[in-house]
C-alpha positions as CSV (number, residue, x, y, z in Angstrom):
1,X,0.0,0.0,0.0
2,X,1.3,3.1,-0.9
3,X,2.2,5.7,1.6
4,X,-0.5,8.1,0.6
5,X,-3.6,5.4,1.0
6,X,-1.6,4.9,4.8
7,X,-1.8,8.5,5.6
8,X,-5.1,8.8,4.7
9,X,-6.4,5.5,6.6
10,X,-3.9,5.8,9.6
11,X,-4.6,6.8,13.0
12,X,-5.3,10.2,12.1
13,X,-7.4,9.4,9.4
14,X,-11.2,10.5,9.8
15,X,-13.1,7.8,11.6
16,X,-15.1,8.3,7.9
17,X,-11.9,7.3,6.6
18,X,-11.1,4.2,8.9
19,X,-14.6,2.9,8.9
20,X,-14.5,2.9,4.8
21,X,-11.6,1.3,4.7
22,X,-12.5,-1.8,7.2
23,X,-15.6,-2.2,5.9
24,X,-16.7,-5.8,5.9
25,X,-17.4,-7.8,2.3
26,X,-20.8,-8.9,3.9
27,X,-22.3,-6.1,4.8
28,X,-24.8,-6.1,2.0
29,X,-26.5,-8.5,4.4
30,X,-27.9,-5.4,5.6
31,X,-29.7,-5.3,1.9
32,X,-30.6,-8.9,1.6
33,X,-32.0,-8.7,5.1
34,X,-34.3,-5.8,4.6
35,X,-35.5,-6.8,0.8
36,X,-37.1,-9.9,2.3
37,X,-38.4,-9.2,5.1
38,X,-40.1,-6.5,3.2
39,X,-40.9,-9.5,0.7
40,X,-41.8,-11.6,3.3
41,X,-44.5,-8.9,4.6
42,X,-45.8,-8.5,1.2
43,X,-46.7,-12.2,0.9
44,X,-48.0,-11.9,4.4
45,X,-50.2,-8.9,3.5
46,X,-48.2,-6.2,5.5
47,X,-48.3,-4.0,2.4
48,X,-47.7,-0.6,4.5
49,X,-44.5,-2.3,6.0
50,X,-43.1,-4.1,2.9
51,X,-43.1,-0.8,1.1
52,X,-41.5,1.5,3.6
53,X,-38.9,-1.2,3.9
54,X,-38.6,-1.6,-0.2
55,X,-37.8,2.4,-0.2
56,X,-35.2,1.9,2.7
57,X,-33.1,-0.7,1.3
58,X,-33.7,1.2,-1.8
59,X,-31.1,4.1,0.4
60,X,-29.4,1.0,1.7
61,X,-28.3,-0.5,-1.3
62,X,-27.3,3.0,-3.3
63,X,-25.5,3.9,0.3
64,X,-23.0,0.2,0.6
65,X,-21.9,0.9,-3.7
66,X,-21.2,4.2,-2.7
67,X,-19.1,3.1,0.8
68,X,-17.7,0.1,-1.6
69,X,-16.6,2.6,-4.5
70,X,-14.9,4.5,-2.1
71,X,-13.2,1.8,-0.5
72,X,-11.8,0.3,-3.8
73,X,-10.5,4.1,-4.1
74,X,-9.1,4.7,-1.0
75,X,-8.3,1.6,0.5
76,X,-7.7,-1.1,-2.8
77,X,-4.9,-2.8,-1.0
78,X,-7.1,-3.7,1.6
79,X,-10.1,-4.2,-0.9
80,X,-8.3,-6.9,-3.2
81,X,-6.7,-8.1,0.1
82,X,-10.2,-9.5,1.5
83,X,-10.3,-11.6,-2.0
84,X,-8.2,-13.8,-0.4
85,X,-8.8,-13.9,2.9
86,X,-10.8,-17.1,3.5
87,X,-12.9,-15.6,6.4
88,X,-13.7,-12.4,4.6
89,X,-13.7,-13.2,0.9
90,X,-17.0,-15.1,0.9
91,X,-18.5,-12.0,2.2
92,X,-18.4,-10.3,-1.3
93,X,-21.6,-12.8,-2.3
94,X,-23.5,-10.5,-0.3
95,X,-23.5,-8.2,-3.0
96,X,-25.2,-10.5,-5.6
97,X,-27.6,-12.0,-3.2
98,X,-28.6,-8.1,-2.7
99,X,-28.8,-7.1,-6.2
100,X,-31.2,-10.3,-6.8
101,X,-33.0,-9.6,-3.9
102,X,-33.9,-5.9,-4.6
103,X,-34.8,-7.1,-7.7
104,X,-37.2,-9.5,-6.2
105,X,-38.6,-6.4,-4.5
106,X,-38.9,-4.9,-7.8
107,X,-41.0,-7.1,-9.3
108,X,-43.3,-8.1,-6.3
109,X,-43.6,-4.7,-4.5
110,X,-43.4,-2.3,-7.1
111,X,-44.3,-4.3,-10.6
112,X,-41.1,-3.1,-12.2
113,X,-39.6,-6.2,-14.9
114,X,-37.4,-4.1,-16.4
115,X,-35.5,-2.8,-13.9
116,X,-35.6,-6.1,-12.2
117,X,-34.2,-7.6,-15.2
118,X,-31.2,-4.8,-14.9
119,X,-30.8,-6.0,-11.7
120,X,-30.8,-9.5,-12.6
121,X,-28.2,-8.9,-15.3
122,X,-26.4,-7.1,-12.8
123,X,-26.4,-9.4,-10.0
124,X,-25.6,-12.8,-12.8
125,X,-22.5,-11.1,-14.0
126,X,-21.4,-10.3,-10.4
127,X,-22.2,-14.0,-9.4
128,X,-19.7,-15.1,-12.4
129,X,-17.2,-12.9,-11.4
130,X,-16.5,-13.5,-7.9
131,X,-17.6,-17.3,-8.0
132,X,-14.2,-18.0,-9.8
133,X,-12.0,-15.0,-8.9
134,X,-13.1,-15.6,-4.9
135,X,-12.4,-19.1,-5.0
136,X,-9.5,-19.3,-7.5
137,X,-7.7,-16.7,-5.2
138,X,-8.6,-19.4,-2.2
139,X,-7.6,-22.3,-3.9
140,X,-4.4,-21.0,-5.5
141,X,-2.6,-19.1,-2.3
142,X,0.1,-20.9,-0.6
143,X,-0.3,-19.7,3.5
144,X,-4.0,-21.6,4.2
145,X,-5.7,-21.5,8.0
146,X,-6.4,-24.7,9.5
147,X,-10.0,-26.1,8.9
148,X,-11.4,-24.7,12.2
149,X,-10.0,-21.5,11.6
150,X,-10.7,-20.7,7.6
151,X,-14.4,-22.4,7.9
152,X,-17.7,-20.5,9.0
153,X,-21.5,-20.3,8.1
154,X,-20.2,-17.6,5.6
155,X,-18.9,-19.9,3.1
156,X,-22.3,-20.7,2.1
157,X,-23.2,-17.6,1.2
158,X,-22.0,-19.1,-2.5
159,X,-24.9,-21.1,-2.4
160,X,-27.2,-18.1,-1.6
161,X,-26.3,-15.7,-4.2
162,X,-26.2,-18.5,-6.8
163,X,-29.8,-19.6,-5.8
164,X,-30.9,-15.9,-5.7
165,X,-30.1,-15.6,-9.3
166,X,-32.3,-18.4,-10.2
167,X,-35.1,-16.9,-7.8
168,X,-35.6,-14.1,-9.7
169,X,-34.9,-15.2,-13.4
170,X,-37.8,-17.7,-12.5
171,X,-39.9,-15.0,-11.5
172,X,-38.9,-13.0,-14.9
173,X,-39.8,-15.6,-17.2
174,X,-43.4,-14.9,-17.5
175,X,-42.9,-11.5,-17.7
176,X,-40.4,-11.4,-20.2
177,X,-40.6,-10.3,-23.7
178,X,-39.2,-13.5,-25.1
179,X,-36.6,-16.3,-24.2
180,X,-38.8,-17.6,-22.0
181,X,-37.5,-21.4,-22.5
182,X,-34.2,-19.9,-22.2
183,X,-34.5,-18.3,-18.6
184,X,-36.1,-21.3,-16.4
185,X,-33.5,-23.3,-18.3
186,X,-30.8,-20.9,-17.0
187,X,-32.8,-20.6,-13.8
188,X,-32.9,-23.9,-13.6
189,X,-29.3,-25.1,-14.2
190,X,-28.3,-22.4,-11.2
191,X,-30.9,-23.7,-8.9
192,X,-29.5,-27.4,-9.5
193,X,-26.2,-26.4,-9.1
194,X,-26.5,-24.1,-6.1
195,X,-27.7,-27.2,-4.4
196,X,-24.3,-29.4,-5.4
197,X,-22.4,-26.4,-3.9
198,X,-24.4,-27.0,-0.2
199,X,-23.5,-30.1,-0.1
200,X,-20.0,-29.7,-0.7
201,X,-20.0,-26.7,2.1
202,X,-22.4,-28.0,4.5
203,X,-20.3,-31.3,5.0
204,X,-17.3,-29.6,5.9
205,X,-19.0,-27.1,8.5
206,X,-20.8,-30.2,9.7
207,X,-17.5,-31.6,10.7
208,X,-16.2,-29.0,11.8
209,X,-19.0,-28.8,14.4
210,X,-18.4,-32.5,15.2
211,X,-14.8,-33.1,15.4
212,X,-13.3,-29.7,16.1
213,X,-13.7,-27.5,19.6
214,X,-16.4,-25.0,19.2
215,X,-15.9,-22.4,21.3
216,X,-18.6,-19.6,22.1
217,X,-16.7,-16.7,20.1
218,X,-16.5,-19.6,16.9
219,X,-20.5,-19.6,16.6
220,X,-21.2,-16.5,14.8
221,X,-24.5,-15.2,13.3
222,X,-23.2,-16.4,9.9
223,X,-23.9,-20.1,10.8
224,X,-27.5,-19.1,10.9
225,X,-26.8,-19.2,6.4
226,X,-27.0,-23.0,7.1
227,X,-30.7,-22.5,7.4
228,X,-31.3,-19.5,5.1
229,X,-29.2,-21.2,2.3
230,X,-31.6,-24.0,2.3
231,X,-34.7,-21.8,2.8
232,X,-33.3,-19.9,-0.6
233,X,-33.3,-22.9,-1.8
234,X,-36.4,-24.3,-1.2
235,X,-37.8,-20.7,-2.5
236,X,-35.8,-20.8,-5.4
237,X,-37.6,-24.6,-6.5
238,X,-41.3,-23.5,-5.7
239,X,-41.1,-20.4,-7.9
240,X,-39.5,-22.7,-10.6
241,X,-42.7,-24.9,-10.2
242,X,-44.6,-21.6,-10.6
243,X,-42.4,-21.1,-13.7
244,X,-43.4,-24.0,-15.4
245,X,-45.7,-23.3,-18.0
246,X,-42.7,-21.4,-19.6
247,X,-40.5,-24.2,-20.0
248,X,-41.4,-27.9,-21.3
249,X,-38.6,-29.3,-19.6
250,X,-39.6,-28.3,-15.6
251,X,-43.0,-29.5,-16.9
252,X,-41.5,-33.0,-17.2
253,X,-38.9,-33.0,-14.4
254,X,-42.2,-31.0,-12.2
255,X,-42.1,-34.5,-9.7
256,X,-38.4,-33.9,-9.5
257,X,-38.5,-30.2,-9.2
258,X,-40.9,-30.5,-6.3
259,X,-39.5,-33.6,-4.2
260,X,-35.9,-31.5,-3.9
261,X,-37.6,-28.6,-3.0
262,X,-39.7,-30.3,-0.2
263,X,-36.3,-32.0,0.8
264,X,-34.8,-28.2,0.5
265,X,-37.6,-26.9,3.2
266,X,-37.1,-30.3,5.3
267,X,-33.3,-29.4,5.6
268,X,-34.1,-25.9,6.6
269,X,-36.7,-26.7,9.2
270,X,-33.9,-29.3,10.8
271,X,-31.3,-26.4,11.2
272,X,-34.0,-24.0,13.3
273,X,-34.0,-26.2,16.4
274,X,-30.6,-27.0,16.1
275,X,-29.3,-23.3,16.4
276,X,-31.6,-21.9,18.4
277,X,-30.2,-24.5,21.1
278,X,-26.5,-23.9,19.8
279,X,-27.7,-20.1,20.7
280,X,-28.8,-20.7,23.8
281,X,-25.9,-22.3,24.6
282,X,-23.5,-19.7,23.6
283,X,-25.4,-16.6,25.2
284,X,-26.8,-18.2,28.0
285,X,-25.0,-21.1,29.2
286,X,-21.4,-19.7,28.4
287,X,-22.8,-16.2,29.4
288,X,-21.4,-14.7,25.6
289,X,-22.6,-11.1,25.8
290,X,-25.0,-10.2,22.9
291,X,-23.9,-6.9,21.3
292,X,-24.6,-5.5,18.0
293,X,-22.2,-7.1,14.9
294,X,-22.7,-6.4,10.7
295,X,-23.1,-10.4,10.9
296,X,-26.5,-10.4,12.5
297,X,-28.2,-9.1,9.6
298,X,-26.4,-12.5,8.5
299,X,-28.9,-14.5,10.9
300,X,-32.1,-12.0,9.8
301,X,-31.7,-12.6,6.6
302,X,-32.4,-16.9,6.9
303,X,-35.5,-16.1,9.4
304,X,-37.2,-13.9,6.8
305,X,-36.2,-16.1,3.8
306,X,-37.8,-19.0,5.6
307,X,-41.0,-17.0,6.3
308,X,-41.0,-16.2,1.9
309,X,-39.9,-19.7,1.0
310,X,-43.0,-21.5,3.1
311,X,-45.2,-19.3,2.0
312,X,-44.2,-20.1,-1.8
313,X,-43.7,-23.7,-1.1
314,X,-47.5,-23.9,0.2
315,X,-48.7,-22.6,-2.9
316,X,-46.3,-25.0,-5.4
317,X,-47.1,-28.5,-3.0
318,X,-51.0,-27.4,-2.7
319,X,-50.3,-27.4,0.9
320,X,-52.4,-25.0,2.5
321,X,-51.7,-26.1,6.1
322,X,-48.0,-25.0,5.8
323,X,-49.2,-21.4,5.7
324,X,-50.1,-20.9,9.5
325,X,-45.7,-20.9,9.6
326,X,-45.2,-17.8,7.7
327,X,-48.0,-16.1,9.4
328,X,-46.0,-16.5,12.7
329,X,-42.5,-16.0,11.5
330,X,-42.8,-12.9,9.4
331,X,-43.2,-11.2,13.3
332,X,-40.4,-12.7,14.3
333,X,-38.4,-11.8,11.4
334,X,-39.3,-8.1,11.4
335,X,-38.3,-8.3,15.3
336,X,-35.1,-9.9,14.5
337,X,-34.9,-7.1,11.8
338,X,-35.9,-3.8,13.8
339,X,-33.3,-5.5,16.8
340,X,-30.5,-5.5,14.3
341,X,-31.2,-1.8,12.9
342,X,-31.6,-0.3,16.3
343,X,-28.6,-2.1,17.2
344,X,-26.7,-0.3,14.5
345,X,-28.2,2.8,15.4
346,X,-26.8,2.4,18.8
347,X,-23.2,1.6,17.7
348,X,-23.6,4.4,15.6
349,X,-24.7,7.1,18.3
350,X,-21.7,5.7,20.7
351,X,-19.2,5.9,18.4
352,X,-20.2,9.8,17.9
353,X,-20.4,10.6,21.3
354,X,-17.0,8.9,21.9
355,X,-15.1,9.8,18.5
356,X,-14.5,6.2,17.9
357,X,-15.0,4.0,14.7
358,X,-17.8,1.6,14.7
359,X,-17.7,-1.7,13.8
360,X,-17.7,-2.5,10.6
């Protein structure tokens, strides 16, 4: 790094400065979080709510490019560093799950196609980018942490953004111009391989939580993406059910299209009790203090993606009963949801009132 980019994020840099330049990969969790919970309360009939949050994470989203553009400026060193930083790295997908998201927001909130299909466009060509540049720069560096170290719920945000990209070219296919066939297929073929790549990642966090220690500061919000990576999952498959009648070939695979998505929502459901007690565990039994971090929005983000998914998956089964879930869990997701933001808030007024830099 040169010695002008040091001077200008060094200590006496502007906490503006300092915070732009640590900013996190994943902190267009923030975006994901809010676009579907806002979703999420749209399906649920909470129109007043899902558009004031649609016209939030509308500032949200045009805020985090901004923050990124000036980090790549100020700080690229730093910026290119997190690439390959097996920790960090994965956070970039953030940015393509939140592109496909506010897209989704687009087309469902404010009956927009065309600038969902920017978005989508956008968010496709992202996805191709850092799926091979993140995990080329992974695979090709010499100094690698141990498994316990290197390995969180983060690494399946991969599996998110590539499943987010089929959610929404499903949802574009009917209202496209033409290419119909072309777009489930596409949709399809992500949705299918999005999958593969879970199983890869949830089999090595799996054994991580079985064979190595786990200690309380090791269970971060992130691991809450085992859920919400199935719950995407399982939302991606229903709305390619709902896409069928564009595409011949889901019409014939329909029986498979629908038994992985079931098995999709079944693997999501497993993970809720499972890390609600892993939560407990950390914040009550090993007395971990709860205090606001970017990776919550991490953990909001699965709660209102299972609250969407059921509610889509009721419709593509014919399974009406499976509708009394989301009717519970959008509440809890817009809790989880205003407890994050106020959160921020907070870290945000302390840090003024003390001159420091929040955490980013």
């Amino acid at each position: 790094m040169s010695a002008g980019v040091e001077g200008e994020i060094g200590p006496a840099a502007s906490p503006l400065r300092r915070v732009v330049a640590g900013l996190s990969p994943a902190y267009f969790a923030m975006v994901m979080a809010t676009g579907i919970v806002s979703i999420a309360a749209k399906l649920q009939g909470l129109t007043v709510v899902a558009d004031a949050l649609f016209w939030l994470n509308l500032a949200f989203f045009a805020t985090l490019w901004l923050l990124y553009a000036a980090r790549l400026w100020s700080a690229p060193d730093r910026f290119f560093a997190d690439l390959n930083d097996h920790n960090r790295g994965v956070g970039y997908f953030t940015s393509v799950a939140a592109t496909c998201v506010l897209g989704n927001q687009f087309v469902l909130i404010r009956d927009a196609p065309r600038t969902a299909s920017a978005l989508w466009v956008m968010g496709a060509a992202l996805w191709l980018v850092l799926l091979y540049t993140v995990f080329t720069c992974l695979t090709i560096k010499q100094k690698k942490p141990p498994l316990a170290q290197g390995l969180n719920g983060g690494w399946l945000l991969p599996v998110v953004a590539t499943q987010s990209v089929s959610v929404l070219g499903s949802l574009l296919a009917g209202r496209s111009a033409g290419y119909h066939e072309e777009i489930v297929f596409f949709s399809l073929v992500m949705w299918l391989g999005g999958g593969m790549l879970y199983i890869w990642i949830i089999a090595l966090i799996f054994y991580r939580y079985t064979f190595f220690t786990l200690e309380p500061q090791d269970l971060t919000p992130p691991y809450w993406i085992n859920m919400g990576a199935m719950a995407i999952s399982t939302l991606a498959g229903a709305v390619l059910v709902g896409a069928a009648p564009h595409s011949a070939l889901v019409r014939e695979m329909l029986p498979f299209v629908k038994g992985f998505t079931l098995l999709f929502w079944a693997t999501a459901t497993f993970w809720i009790p499972m890390l609600l007690i892993l939560g407990a565990w950390r914040h009550v039994a090993m007395r971990f203090p709860v205090r606001y971090d970017p990776a919550y929005w991490g953990a909001v983000f699965p709660l209102g993606m299972y609250t969407a998914a059921t509610h889509r998956l009721a419709g593509a089964l014919e399974t009406p009963f499976l509708l009394a879930i989301p009717r519970v869990a959008v509440y809890l997701a817009l809790a989880a949801w205003l407890a994050t933001l106020v959160g921020l808030g907070h870290t945000l007024i302390k840090a003024v009132a003390g001159r420091r830099v929040p955490q980013t």
